[in-house]
Backbone bond lengths (Angstrom), bond angles and torsions (degrees), N, CA, C in turn:
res aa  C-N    CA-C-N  psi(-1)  N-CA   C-N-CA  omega(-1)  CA-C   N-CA-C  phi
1 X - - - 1.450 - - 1.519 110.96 -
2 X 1.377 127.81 156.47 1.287 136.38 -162.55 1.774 83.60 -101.91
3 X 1.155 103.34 -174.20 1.620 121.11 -149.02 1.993 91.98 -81.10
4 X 1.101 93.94 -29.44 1.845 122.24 -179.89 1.377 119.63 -108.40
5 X 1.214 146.68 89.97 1.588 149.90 -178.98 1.545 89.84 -49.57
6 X 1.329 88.33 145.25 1.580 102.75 166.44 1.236 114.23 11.65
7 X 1.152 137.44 64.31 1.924 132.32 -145.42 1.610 103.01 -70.22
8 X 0.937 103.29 138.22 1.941 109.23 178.89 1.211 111.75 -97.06
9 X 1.547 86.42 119.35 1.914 109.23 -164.82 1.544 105.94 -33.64
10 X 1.734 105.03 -54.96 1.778 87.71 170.02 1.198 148.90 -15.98
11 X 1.379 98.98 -77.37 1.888 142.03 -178.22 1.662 80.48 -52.90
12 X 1.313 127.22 -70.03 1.449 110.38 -161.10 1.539 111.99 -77.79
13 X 1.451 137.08 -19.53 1.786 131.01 140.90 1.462 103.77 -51.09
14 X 0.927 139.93 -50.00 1.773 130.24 179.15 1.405 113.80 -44.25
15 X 1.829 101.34 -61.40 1.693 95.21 -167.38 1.142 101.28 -65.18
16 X 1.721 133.09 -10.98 1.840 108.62 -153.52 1.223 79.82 -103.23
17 X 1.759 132.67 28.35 1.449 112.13 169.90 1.508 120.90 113.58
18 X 1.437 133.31 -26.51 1.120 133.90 -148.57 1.475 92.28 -104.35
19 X 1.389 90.46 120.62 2.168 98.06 170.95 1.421 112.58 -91.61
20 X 1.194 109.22 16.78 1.525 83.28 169.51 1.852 97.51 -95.40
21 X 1.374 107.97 -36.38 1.601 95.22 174.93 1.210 126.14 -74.14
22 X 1.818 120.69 -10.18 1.139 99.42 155.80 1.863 132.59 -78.15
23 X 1.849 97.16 -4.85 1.374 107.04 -178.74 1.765 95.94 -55.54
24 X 1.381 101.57 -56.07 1.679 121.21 -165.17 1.831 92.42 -20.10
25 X 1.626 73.41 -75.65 1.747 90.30 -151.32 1.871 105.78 -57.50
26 X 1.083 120.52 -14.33 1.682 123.90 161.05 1.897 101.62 -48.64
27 X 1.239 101.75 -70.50 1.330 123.54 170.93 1.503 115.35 -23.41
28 X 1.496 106.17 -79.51 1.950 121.96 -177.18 1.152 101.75 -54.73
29 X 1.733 132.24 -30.48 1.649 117.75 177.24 1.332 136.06 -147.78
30 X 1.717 91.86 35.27 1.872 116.90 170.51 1.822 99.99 -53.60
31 X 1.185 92.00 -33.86 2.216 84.46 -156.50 1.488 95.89 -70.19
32 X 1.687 118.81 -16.42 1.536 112.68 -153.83 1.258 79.90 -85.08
33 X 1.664 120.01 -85.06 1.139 120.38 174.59 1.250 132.11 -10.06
34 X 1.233 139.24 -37.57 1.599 165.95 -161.39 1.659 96.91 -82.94
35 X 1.523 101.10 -72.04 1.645 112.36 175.31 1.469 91.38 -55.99
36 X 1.599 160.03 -105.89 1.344 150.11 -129.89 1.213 112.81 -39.71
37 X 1.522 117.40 -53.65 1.095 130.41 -172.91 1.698 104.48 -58.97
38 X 1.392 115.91 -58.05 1.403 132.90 -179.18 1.739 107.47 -45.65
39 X 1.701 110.94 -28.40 1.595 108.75 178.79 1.396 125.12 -82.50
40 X 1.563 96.87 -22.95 1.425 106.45 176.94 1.429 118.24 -94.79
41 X 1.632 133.09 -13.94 1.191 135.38 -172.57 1.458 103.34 -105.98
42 X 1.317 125.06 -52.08 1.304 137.03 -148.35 1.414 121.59 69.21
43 X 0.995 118.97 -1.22 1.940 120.73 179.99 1.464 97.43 -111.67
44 X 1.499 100.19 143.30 1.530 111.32 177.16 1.768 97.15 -86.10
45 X 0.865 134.20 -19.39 1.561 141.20 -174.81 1.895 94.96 -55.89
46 X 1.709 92.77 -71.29 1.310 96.15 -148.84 1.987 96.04 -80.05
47 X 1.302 114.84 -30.02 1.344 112.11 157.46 1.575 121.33 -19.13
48 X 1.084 110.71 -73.03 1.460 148.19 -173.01 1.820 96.66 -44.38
49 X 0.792 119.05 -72.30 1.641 150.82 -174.93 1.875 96.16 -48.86
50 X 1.271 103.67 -65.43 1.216 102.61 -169.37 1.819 120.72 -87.19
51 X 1.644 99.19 3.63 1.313 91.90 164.11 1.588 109.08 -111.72
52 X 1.525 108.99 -6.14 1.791 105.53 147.22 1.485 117.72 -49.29
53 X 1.695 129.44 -36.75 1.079 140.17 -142.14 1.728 87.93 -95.64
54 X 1.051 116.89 -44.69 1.191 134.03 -156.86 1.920 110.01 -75.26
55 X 0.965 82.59 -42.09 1.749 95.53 154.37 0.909 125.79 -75.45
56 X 1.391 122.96 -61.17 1.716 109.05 165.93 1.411 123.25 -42.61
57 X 1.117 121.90 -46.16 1.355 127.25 177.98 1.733 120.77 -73.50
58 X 1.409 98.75 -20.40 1.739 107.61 150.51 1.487 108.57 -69.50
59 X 1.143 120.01 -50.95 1.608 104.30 -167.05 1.510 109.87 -83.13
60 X 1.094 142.76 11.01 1.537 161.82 -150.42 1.696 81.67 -134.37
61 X 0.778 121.88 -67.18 1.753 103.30 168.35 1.219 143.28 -143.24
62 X 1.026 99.06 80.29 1.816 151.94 -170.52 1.785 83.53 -68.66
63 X 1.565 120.81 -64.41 0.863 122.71 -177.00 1.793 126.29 -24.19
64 X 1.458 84.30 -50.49 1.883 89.60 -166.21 1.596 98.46 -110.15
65 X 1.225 113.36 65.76 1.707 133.90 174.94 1.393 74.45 -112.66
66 X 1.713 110.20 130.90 1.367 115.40 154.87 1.072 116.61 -132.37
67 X 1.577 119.67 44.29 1.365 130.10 145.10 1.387 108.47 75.45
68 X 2.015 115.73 -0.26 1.305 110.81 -164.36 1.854 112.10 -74.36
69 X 1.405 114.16 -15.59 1.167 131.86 165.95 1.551 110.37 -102.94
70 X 1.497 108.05 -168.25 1.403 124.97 158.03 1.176 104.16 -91.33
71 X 1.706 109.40 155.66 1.941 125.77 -160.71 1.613 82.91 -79.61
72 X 1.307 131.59 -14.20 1.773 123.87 -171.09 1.364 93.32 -85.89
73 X 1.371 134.22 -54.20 1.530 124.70 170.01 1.577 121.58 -45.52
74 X 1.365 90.91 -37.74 1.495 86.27 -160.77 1.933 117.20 -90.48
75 X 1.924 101.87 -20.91 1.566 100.50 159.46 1.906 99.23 -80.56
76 X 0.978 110.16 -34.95 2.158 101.19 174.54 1.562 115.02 -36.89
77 X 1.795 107.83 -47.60 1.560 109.46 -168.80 1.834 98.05 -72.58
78 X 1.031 94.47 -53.16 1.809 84.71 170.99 1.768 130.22 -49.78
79 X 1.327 94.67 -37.51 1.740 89.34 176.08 1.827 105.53 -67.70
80 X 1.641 108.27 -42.04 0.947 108.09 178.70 1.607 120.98 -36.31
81 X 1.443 110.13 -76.94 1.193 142.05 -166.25 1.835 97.12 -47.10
82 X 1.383 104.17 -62.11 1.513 113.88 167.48 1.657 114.15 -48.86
83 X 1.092 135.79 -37.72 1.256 133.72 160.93 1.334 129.99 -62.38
84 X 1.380 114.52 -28.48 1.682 130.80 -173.89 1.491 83.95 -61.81
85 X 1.417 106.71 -72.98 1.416 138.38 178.76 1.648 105.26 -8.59
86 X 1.570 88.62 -82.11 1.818 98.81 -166.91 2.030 100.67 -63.35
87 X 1.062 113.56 -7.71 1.411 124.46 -177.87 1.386 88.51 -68.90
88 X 1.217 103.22 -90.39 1.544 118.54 -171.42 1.520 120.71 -24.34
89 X 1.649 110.11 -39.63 1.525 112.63 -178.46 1.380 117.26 -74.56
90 X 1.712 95.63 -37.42 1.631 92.64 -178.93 1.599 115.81 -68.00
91 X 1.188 93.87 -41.64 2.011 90.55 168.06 1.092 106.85 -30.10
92 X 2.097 108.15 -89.36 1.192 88.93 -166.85 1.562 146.68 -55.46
93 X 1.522 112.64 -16.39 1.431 118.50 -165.45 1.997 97.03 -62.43
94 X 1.669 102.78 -66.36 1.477 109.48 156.12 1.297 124.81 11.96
95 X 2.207 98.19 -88.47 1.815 94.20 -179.75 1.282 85.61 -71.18
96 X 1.014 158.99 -59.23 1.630 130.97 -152.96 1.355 132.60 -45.17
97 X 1.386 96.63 -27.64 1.908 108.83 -173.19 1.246 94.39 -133.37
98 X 1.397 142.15 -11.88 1.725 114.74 169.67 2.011 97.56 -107.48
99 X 0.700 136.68 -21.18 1.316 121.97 -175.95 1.534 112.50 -161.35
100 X 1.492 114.51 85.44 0.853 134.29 -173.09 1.710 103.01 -81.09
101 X 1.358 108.53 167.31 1.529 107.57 176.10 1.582 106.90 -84.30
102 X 1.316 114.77 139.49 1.420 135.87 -167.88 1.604 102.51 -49.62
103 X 1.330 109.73 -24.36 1.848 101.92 -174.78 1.381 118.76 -76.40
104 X 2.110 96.25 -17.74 1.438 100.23 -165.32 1.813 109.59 -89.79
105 X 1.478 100.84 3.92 1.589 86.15 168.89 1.651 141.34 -64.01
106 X 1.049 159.71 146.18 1.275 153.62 167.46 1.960 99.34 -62.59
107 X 1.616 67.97 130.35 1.833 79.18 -169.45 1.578 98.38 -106.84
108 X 1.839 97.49 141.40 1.329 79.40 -137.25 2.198 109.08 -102.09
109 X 1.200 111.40 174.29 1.105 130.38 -133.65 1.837 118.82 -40.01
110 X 1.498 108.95 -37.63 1.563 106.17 166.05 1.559 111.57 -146.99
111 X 1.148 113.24 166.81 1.289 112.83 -179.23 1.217 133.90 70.91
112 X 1.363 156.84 133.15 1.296 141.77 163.81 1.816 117.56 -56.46
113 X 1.834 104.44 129.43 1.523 83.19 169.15 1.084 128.79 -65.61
114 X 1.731 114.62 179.84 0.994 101.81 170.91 1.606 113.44 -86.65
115 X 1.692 124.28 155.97 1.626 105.38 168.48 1.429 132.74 -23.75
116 X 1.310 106.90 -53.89 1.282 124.41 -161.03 1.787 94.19 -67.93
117 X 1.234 117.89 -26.51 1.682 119.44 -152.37 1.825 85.66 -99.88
118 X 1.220 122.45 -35.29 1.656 103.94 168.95 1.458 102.90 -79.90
119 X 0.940 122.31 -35.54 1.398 100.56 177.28 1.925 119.35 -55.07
120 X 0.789 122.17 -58.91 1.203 119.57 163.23 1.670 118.33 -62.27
121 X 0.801 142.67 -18.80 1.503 133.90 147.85 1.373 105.21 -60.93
122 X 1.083 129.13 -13.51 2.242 109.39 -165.27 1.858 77.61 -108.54
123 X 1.462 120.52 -31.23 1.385 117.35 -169.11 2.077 103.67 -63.09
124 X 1.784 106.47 -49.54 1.105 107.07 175.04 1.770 123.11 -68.50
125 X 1.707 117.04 -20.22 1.263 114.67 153.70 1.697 132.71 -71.85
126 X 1.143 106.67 -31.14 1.535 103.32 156.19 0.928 107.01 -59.06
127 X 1.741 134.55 -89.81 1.620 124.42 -167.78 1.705 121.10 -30.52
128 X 1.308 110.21 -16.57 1.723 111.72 -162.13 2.164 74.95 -85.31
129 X 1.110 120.96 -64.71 1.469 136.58 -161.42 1.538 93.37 -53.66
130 X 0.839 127.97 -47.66 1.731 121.18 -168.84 1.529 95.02 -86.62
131 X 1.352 130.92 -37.63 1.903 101.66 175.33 1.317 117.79 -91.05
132 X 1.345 119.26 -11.50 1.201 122.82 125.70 1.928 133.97 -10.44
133 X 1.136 93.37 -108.70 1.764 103.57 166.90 2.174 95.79 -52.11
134 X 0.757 123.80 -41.89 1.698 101.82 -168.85 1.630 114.55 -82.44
135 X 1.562 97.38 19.47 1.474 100.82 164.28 1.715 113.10 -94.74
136 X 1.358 99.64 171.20 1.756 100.49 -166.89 1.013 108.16 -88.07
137 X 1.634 127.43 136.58 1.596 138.74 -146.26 1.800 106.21 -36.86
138 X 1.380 99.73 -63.11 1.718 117.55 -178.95 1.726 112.94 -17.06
139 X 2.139 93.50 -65.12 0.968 106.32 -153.96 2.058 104.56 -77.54
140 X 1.242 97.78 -51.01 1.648 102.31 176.31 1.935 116.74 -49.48
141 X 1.589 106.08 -32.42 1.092 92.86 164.47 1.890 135.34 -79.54
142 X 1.676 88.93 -14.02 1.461 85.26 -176.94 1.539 117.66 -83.48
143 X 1.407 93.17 -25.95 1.696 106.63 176.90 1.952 102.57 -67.33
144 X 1.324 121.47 -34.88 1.218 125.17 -177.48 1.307 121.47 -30.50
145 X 2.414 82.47 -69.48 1.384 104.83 -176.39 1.468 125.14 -63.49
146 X 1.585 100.40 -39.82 1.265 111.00 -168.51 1.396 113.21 -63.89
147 X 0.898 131.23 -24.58 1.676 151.98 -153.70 1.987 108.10 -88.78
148 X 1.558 95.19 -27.55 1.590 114.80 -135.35 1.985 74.36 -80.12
149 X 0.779 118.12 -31.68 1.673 115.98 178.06 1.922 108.65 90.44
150 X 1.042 132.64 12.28 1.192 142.67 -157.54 1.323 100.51 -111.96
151 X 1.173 127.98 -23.25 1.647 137.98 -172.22 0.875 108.63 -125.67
152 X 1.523 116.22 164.43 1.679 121.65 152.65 1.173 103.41 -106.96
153 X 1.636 121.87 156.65 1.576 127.24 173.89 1.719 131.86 -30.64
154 X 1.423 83.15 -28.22 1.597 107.64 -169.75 1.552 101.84 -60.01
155 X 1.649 109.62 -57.35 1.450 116.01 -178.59 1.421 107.24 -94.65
156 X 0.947 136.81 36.73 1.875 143.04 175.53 1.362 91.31 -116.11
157 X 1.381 113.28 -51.74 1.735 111.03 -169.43 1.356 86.62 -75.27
158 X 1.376 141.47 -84.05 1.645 112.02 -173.48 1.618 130.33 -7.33
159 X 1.263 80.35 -75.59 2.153 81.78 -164.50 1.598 97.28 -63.30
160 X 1.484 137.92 7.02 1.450 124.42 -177.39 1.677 86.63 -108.94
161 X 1.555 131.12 0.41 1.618 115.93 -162.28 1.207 114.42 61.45
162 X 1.159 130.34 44.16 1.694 112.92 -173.37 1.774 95.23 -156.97
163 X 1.900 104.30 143.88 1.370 105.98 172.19 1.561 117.39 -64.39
164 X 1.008 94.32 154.71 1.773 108.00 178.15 1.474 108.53 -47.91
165 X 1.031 125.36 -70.39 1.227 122.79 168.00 1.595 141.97 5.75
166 X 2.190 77.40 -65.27 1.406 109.54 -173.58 1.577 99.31 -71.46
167 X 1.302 122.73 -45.89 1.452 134.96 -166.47 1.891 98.38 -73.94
168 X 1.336 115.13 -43.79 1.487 93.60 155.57 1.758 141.16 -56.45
169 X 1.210 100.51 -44.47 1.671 116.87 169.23 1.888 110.77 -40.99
170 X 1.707 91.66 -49.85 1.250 99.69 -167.94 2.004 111.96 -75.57
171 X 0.820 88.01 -28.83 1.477 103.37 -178.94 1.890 107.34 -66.44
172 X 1.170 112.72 -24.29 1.240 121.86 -159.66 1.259 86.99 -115.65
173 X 1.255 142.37 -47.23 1.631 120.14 -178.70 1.586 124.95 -83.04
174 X 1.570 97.12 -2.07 1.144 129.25 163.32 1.873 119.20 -58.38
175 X 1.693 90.22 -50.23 1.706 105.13 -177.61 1.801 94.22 -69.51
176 X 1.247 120.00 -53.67 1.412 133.34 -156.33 1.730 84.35 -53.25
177 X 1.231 128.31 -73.88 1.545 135.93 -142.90 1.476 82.76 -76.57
178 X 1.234 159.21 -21.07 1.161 140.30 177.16 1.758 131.23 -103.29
179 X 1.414 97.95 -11.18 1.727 121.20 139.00 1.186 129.97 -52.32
180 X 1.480 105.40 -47.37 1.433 117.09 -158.71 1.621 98.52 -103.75
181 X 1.810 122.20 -8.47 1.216 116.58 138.91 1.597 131.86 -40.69
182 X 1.536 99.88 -75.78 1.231 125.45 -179.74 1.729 114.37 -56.45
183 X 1.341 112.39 -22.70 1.702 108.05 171.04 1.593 111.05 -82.92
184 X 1.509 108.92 -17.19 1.223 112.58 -170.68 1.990 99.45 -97.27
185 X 0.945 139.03 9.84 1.306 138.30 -146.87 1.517 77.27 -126.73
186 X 1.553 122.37 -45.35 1.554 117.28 -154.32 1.977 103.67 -70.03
């Protein structure tokens, strides 16, 4: 076999440059990609996002395709891998900012509470954690990141694929649906 199996006329118009064949091949195996991503995340949001990602980073190196598979295996292992990935972060950010371990709270400023007054603080941190998580993937993650104080919007809307804008909107209808939890809970 040559360095490329049977090379697919595409894949070889792609590397020498030509976007319309790399449009093609976006085309012949968005749905696969779409489904991998879709097995490892479960959200069509973040699905979506990371098999944008997954393409770019196919055509960024298109170069070192060596034809030892099919170009559908070989952009699939990338959405994959890219999905484990964005899997993995959202976990952790998650327990980090929706349910942290009870030791890691800031205890708070003087005095011991009273029982009754932690009890209703762990009662008002659950309710914050459950409308929290029962928001829709997009929005709970953008409020997550954005919130997490480690970034600015600029790089939150990056690693989510999305304009600033959008990652503001979301962040803010994010606050609204989880207010309007907690007023409705009282």
């Amino acid at each position: 076999m040559s360095e490329t199996r049977a090379a697919d006329p595409l894949v070889e118009r792609a590397r020498r440059g030509d976007d319309v064949a790399f449009g093609a091949l976006v085309e012949a195996h968005q749905a696969r990609v779409f489904r991998a991503a879709l097995a490892v995340l479960g959200s069509p949001e973040e699905a979506e996002d990371v098999a944008q990602e997954a393409f770019l980073t196919a055509h960024a190196k298109l170069h070192t395709f060596r034809g030892d598979a099919a170009f559908s295996t070989w952009v699939g292992r990338i959405a994959w891998r890219a999905a484990l990935d964005r899997r993995r972060s959202l976990v952790r950010r998650l327990k980090r900012f929706v349910s942290p371990p009870e030791d890691e709270w800031p205890e708070p400023p003087a005095g011991d509470p009273s029982p009754e007054a932690r009890l209703l603080g762990r009662e008002q941190r659950d309710r914050t954690r459950r409308a929290i998580a029962a928001l829709p993937a997009g929005l709970r993650d953008a409020l997550l990141m954005a919130t997490a104080g480690d970034q600015p919007y600029e790089q939150v809307a990056a690693v989510l694929g999305i304009p600033v804008g959008t990652l503001k909107w979301r962040v803010s209808e994010a606050r609204k649906r989880v207010r309007a939890s907690l007023e409705a809970a009282r």
